[in-house]
VOMARBA-947894 format. One record per residue (C-alpha): chain; residue number from 1; x, z, y. Coordinates in steps of 0.001 Angstrom, whole numbers, plus 500000, padded with zeros to 6 digits. Example, Ala and Ser with C-alpha at 12.3 -4.5 7.8 and 13.67 -1.06 7.14 Angstrom:
REM VOMARBA-947894
+-------+-----+--------+--------+--------+
: chain :   n :      X :      Z :      Y :
+-------+-----+--------+--------+--------+
:     A :   1 : 512300 : 507800 : 495500 :
:     A :   2 : 513670 : 507140 : 498940 :
+-------+-----+--------+--------+--------+
***
This chain:
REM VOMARBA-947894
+-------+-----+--------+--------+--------+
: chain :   n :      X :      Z :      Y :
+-------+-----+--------+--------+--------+
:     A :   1 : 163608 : 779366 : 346045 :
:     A :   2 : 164288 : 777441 : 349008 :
:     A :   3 : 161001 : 777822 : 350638 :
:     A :   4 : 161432 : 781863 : 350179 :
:     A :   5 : 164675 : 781991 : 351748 :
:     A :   6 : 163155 : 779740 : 354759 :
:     A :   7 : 160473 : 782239 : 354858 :
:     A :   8 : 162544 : 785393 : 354868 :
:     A :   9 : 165308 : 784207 : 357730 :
:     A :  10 : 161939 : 783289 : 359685 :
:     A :  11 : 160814 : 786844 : 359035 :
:     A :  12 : 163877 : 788007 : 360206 :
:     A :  13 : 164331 : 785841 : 363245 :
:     A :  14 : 160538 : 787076 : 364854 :
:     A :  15 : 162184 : 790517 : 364675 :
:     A :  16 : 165591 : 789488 : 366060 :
:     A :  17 : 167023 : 792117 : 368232 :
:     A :  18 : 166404 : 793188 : 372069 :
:     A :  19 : 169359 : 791590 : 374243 :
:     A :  20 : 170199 : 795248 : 375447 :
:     A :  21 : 170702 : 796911 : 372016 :
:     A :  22 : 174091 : 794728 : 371338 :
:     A :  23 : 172791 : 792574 : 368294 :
:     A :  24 : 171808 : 795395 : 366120 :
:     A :  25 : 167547 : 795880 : 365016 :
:     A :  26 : 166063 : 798886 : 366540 :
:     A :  27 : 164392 : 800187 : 370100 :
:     A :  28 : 166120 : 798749 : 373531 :
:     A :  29 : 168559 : 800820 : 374723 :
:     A :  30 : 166580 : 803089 : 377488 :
:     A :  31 : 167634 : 802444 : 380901 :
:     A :  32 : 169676 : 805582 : 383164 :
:     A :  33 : 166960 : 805880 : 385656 :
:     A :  34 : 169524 : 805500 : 388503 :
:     A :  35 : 170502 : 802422 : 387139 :
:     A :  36 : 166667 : 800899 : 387099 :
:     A :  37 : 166229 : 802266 : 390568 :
:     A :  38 : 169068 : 800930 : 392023 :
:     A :  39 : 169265 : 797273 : 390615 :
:     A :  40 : 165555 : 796742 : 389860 :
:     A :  41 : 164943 : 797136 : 393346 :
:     A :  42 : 167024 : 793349 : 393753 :
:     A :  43 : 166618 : 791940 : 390447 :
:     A :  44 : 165944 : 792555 : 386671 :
:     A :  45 : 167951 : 795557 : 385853 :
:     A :  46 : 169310 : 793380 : 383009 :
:     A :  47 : 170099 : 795076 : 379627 :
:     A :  48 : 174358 : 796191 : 379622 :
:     A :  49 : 174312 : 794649 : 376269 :
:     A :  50 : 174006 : 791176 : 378188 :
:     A :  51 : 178179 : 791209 : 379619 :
:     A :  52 : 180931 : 792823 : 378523 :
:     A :  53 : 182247 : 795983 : 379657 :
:     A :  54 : 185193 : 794256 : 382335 :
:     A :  55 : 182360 : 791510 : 383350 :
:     A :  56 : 180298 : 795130 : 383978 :
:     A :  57 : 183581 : 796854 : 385706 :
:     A :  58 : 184424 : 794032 : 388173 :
:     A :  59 : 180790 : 793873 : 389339 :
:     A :  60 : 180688 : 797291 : 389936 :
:     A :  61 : 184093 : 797202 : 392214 :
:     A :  62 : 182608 : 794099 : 393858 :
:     A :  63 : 179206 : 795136 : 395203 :
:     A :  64 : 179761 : 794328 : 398586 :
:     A :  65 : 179883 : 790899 : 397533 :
:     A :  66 : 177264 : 791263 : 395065 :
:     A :  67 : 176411 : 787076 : 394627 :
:     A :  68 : 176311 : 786519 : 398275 :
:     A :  69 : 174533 : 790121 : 398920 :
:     A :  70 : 175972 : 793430 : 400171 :
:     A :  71 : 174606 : 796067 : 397494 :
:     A :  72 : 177012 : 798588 : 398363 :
:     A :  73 : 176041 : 802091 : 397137 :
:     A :  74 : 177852 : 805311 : 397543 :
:     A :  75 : 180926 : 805893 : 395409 :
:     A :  76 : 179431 : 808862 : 393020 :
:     A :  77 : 176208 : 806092 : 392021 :
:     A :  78 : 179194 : 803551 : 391879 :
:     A :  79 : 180994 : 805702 : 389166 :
:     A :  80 : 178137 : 806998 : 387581 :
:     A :  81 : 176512 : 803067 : 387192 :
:     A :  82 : 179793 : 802174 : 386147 :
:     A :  83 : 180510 : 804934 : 383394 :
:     A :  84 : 176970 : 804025 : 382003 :
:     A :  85 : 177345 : 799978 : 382104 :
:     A :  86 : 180904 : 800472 : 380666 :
:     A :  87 : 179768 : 802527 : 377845 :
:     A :  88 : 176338 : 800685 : 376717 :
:     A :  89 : 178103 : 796938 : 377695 :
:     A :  90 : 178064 : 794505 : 375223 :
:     A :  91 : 180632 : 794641 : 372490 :
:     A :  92 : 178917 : 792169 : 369842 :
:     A :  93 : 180128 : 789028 : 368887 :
:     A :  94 : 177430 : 787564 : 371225 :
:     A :  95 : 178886 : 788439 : 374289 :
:     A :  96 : 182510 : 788532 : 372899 :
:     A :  97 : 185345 : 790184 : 375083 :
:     A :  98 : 185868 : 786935 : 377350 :
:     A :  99 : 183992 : 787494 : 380706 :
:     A : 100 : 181453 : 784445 : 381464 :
:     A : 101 : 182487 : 782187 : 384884 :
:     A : 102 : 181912 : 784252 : 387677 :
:     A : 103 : 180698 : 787492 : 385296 :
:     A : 104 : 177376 : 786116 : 385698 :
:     A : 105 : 175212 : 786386 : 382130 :
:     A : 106 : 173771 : 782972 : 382884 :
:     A : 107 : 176982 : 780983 : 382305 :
:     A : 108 : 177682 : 783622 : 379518 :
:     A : 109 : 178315 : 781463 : 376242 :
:     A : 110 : 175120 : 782988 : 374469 :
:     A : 111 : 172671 : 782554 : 376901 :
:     A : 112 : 173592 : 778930 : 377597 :
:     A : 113 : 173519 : 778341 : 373924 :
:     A : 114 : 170016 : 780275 : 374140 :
:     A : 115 : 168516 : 778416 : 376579 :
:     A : 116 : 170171 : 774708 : 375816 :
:     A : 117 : 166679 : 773658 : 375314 :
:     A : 118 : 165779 : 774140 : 378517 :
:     A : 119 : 166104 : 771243 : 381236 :
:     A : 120 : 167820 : 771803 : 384084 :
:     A : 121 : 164976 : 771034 : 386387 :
:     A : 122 : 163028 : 774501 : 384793 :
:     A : 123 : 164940 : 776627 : 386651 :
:     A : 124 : 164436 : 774668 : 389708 :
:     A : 125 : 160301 : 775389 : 389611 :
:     A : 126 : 159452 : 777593 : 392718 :
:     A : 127 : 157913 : 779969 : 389719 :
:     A : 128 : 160946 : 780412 : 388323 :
:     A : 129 : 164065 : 779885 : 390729 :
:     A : 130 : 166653 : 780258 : 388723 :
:     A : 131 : 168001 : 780868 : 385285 :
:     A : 132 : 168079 : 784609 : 386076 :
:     A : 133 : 165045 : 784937 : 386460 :
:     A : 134 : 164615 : 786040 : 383101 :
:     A : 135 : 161202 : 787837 : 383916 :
:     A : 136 : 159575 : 784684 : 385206 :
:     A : 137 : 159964 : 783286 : 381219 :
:     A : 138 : 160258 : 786264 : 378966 :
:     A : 139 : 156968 : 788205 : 379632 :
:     A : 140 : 158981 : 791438 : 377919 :
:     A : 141 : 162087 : 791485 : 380297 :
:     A : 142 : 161537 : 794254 : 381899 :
:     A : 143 : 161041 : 796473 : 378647 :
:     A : 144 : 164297 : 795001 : 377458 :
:     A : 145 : 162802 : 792781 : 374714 :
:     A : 146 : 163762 : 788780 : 375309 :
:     A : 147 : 162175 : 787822 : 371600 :
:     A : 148 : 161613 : 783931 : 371901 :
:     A : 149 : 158141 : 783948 : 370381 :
:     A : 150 : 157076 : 785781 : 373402 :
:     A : 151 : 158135 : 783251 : 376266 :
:     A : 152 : 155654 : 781730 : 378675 :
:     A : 153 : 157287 : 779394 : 380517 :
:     A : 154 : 155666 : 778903 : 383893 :
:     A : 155 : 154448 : 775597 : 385352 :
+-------+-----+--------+--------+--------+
***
């Protein structure tokens, strides 16, 4: 009996859920086409599932400042980014309602407890960078899927 339920939670953890579609089975939440043009053109256009919605809102107000970049943009993308983030952000008890340090997904509770595995001197490799890198690691990223069984960590 044991053995079966090991087997069946192993089943169910190679199927575990995109990081964008908020805990729950089923496709990744598609991405407003605005929103991938806009932020892919920096970085990842990470899934909204990955902060909460006032991690999502202060970003938004603060893109000036965007992490030591200016990625202002004019007010009706602002609102319309911000609507969208707001309404897809993450609401599961993954990401919680606290905001991580700094509203940045890497200090985020979940991902560090994710990614504890990981030494610190990974992130420093000049393949990866840094821990938000998440495309450098999970060969899916950019389709929204962060499944664990498909990471290729680079040398």
């Amino acid at each position: 009996m044991k053995n079966w339920l090991f087997l069946t939670l192993s089943l169910l953890a190679a199927g575990a859920a995109r990081a964008d579609d908020d805990g729950r089975r089923g496709p990744a939440i598609p991405l407003l086409p605005k929103y991938q043009q806009e932020c892919a053109a920096c970085h990842l256009a990470y899934p909204p599932g990955m902060l909460p919605a006032a991690s999502w809102q202060r970003l938004m107000a603060t893109l000036p400042k965007h992490f030591g970049s200016d990625a202002s943009l004019d007010p009706a993308t602002v609102s319309e980014l911000s609507r969208w983030l707001t309404a897809k952000a993450g609401t599961y008890q993954r990401v919680g309602s606290a905001a991580p340090p700094a509203d940045r997904i890497t200090r985020s509770a979940w991902f560090v407890r994710k990614h504890d595995e990981v030494p610190a001197a990974t992130w420093q490799r000049a393949s990866i960078k840094s821990a938000a890198n998440c495309a450098a690691c999970h060969t899916t990223a950019e389709q929204g899927d962060f499944n664990e069984h498909r990471i290729r960590i680079p040398k």
